[in-house]
N, C-alpha and C positions, 0 to 999 in steps of 0.2 A: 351477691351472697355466696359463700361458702357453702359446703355441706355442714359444717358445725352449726352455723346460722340459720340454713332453711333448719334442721332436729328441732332448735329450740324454737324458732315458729309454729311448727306443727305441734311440738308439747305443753307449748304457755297457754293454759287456758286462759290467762285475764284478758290477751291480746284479742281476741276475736273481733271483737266489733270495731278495733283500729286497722286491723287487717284488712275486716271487709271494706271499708272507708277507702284506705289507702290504695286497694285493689279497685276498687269504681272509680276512685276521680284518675289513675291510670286509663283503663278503657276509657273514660269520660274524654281525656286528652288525647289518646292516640286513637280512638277507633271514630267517636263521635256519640249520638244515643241514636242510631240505627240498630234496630235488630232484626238480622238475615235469618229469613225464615226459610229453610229448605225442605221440599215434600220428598218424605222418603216411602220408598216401593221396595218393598221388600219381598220379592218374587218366588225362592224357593227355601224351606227349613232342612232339606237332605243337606247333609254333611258329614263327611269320609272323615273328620278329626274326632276327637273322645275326650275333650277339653272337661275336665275334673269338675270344673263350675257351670258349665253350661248345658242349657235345658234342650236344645238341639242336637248334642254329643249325638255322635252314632251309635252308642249300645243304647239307649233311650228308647224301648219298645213301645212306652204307652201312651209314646208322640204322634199323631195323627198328621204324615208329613204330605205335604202338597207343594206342588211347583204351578207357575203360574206362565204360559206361551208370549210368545211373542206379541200378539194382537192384543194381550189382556194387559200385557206392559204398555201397550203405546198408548191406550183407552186412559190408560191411568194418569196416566204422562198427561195429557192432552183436559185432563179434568182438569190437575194440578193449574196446567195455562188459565183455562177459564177462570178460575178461583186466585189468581194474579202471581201466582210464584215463576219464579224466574232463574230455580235451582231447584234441581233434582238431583237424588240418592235412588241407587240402586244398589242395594244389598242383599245379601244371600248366606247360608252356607257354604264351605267350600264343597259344591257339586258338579262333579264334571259332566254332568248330561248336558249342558250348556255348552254348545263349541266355541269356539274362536268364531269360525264366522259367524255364527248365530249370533254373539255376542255384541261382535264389530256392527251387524248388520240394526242390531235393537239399539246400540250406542248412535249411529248415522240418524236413525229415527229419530230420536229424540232431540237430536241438535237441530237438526231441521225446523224445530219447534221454540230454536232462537234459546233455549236452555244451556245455562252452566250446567256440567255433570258431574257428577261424583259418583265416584264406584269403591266400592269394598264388598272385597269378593274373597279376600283373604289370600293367601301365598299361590302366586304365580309361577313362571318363569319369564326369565327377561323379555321372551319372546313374546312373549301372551302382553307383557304390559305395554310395548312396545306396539304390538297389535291394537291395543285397548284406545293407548293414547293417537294413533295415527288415523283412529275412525272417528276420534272427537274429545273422548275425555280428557278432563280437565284436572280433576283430583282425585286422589285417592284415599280412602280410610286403612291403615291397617295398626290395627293397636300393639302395641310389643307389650303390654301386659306389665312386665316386670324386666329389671334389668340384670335380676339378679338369677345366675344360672342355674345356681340350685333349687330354687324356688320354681322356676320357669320350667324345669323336667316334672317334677310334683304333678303340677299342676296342668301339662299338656303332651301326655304321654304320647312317645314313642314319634316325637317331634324334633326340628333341632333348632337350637336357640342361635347358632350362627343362622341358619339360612333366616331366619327372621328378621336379623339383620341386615342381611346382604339382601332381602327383599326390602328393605326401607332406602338402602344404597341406589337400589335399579332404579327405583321409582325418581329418584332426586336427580340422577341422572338423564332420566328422560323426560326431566320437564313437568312431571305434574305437582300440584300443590300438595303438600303432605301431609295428613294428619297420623297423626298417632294416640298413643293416649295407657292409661291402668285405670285398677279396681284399686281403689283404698278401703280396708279393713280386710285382705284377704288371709286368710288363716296361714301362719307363720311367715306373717308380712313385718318388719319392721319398718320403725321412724327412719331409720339408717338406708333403708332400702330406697323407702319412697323417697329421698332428697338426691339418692342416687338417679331414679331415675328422671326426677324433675333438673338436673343437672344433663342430662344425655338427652333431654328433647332442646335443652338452650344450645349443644354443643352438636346438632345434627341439625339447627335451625327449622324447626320443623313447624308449619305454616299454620296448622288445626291441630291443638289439643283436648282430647275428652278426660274429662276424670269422674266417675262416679259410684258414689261407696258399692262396695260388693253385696247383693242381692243373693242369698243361699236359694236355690232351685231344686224340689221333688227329684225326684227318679236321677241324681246326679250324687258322686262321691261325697262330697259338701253337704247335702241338704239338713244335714242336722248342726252347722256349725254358725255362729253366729255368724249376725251381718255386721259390714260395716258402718261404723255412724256418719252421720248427715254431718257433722261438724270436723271431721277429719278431712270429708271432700272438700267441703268449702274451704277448708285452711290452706290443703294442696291444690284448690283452682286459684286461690287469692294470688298465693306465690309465684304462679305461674304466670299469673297475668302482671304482677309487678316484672318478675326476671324479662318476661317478653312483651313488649308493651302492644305489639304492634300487631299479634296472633288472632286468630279467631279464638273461640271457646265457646262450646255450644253447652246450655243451663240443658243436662241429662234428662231424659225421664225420668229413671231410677231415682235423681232427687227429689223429682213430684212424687213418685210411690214408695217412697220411704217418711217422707216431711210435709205437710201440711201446705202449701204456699210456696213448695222446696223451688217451684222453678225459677219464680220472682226472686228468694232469697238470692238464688245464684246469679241470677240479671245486677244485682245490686252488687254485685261480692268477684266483678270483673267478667261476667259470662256476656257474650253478645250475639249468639246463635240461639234458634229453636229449630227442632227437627222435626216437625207435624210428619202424622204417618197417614199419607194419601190410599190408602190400602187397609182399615182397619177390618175387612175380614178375613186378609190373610195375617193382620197382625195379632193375634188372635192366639195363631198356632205358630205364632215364631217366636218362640215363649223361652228367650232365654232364663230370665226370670217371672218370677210369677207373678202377678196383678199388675202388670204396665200400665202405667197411668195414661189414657188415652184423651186424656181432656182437650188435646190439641189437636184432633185428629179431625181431617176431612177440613180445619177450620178457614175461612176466607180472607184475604188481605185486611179487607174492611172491619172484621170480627175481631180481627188480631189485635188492628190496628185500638180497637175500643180496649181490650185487656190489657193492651201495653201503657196505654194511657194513665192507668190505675198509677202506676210509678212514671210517670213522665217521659216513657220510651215511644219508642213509633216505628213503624215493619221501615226495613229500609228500604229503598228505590232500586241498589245497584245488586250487583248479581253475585256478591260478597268478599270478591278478592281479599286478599292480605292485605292489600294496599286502598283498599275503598276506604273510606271514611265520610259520615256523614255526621 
């Protein structure tokens, strides 16, 4: 697909349910019906950035921000095992009270515990990732939002939209699996924009894509401008899963807390990740947007394994690579 191609996908309302069709028996063939459940820990909501859309920005006064230690991460960690996952997320604001070795030494823990790991921590330095991946980690999250520059200053003041870049560069360089990902329906977002940037994750080959519509957030520049809809994301997760057959793609929350069933619809429409939040009372206060749908939270292999059934899926066994398929 072109750019003029993916536009008219995204704007043909009659297409959708050929869409979603054509996007599931892709994943159906290239992934399997596994779905890679990973428990995400979400440790600290302090963050030095001021990101227009988000409910953690640092002018946010009437955020109630907590950080969570070391022991309280590995406790978490160490539930997650019991309860059968076999991948963990650890995510934060970008705060730098957390050192390198602090970090190195919480990442060594938790491998030890025979976990795949994923971190998104948001923009580093070479050295810090480089650090990160050499105590164990495995992947990383970091979203590039948009591709489009103009847009990208807007929206993450006093930022640079090259080093966002050249942080998705480092990371691919050193080996870890990449994800990245945007918001769809972000105010003075085009159809033209998002095919751009669905064009720059096939052309960066990037390993995990997230896409899901934009959630307006209280006490943030945004909060009074609409959201985006449930049907725009699904169009731009379909496409994505046809352009790369072979990616992850994890079914959002934001799609549960916007749509009724949203996370199933996306399981069905090429999504083949769930991110359960092993932490939901710090998930509480890490409030990018408001009412995160928590329905997966703390939930067990065997619990999952009953919900997923409902659509004919099943938690998968392996530890989610790019290349698992089940």
């Amino acid at each position: 697909m072109n750019k003029k191609e993916i536009i008219e996908l995204l704007s043909d309302n009659s297409n959708f349910d050929e869409l979603r069709e054509k996007a599931d028996k892709t994943r159906k063939e290239y992934k399997g019906d596994g779905v890679h459940l990973r428990g995400l820990i979400e440790f600290s909501n302090h963050c030095t950035r001021n990101c227009t859309y988000c409910g953690i920005r640092r002018d946010n006064k009437n955020l109630e921000r907590f950080r969570l230690d070391r022991d309280e991460i590995i406790e978490i960690a160490k539930h997650g095992k019991e309860l059968g996952y076999k991948t963990i997320v650890l995510q934060s604001g970008e705060d730098l009270t957390y050192s390198i070795d602090k970090l190195q030494e919480i990442i060594a823990e938790i491998k030890k515990l025979d976990f795949a790991l994923t971190l998104s921590l948001g923009e580093k330095t070479y050295e810090e990732y480089r650090a990160y991946k050499d105590a164990g980690a495995d992947r990383y999250l970091l979203r590039i939002e948009t591709t489009n520059n103009e847009l990208y200053k807007k929206l993450h003041p006093n930022s640079s939209h090259a080093n966002r870049f050249k942080c998705l560069e480092h990371l691919k360089e050193l080996g870890f699996e990449v994800g990245t990902g945007i918001m769809t329906g972000l105010p003075e977002q085009s159809l033209e924009s998002i095919a751009e940037d669905i064009l720059f994750f096939k052309k960066i080959d990037a390993d995990m894509i997230g896409l899901g519509p934009f959630v307006p957030s209280p006490d943030t520049p945004l909060a009074h401008n609409t959201g985006g809809s449930f049907e725009l994301a699904i169009r731009a997760m379909a496409i994505v899963r046809i352009l790369m057959p072979e990616i992850n793609i994890p079914a959002t929350s934001a799609m549960e807390t916007i749509k009724e069933n949203g996370r199933f619809i996306a399981l069905n429409s090429g999504a083949n990740v769930v991110m359960p939040n092993l932490a939901p009372k710090s998930a509480k206060l890490y409030s990018i947007y408001p009412k995160k749908s928590s329905d997966w939270s703390n939930i067990s292999f065997a619990e999952a394994n009953k919900k997923l059934s409902e659509i004919g899926r099943f938690v998968s066994s392996t530890k989610g690579f790019k290349k698992d398929k089940e």
